[in-house]
N, C-alpha and C positions, 0 to 999 in steps of 0.2 A: 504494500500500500504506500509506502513512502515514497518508494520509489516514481510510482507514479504522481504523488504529490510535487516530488520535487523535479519532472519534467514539463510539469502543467502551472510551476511557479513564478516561471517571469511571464505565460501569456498571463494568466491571474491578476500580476500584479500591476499590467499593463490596462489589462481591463477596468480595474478598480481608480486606475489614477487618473486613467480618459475621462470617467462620469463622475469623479469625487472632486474635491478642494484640494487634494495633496499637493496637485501643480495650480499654481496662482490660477485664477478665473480671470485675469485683465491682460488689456491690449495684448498682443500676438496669440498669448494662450488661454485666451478667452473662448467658453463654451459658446458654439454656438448653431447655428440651426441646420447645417453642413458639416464635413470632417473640415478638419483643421488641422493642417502637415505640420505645424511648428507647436503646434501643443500633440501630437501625437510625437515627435522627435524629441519632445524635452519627458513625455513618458515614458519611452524605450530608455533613456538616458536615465531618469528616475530608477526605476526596476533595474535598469542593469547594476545599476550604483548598489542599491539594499542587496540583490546577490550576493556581489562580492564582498559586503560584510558581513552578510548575515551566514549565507552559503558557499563560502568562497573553493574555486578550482584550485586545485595544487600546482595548475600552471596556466594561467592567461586570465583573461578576464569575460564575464560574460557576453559583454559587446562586441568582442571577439568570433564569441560562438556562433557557426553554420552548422552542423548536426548534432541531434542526440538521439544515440544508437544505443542497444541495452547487447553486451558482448558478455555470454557467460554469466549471465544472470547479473551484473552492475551496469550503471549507467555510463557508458565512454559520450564523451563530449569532443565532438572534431573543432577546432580551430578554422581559420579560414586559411591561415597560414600552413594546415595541414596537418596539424601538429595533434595529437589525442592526449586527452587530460581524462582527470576524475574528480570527484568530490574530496 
């Protein structure tokens, strides 16, 4: 079960911060009746940030991350750089 919690933690936390007050509500990242690319980019930025202190990889950082593969029953995390990490 964890595991699956902690693969579905940064969309989560991206979803919570697009429709909550975590990222400021004015000018650029202001909600509003359309998506919004610069209040979605300061979310991904948000989420990626709490990851890495909260959950952090033994090698890179979560804004980094392109895949995550379950290898042998744990969670591998590709890099974009290529590179495979872990929790």
């Amino acid at each position: 079960m964890m595991k699956l919690q902690l693969m579905f933690a940064r969309e989560v936390c991206m979803m919570y911060c697009f429709i909550s007050n975590v990222i400021a509500n004015k000018d650029k990242t202001a909600i509003g009746s359309s998506y919004n690319p610069v209040r979605a980019q300061s979310v991904v930025q948000w989420a990626n940030d709490f990851l890495d202190k909260t959950i952090p990889l033994t090698d890179g950082s979560y804004s980094q991350l392109k895949f995550i593969n379950i290898q042998q029953n744990k969670l591998e995390f590709t890099l974009v750089n290529g590179n495979h990490t872990l929790v």
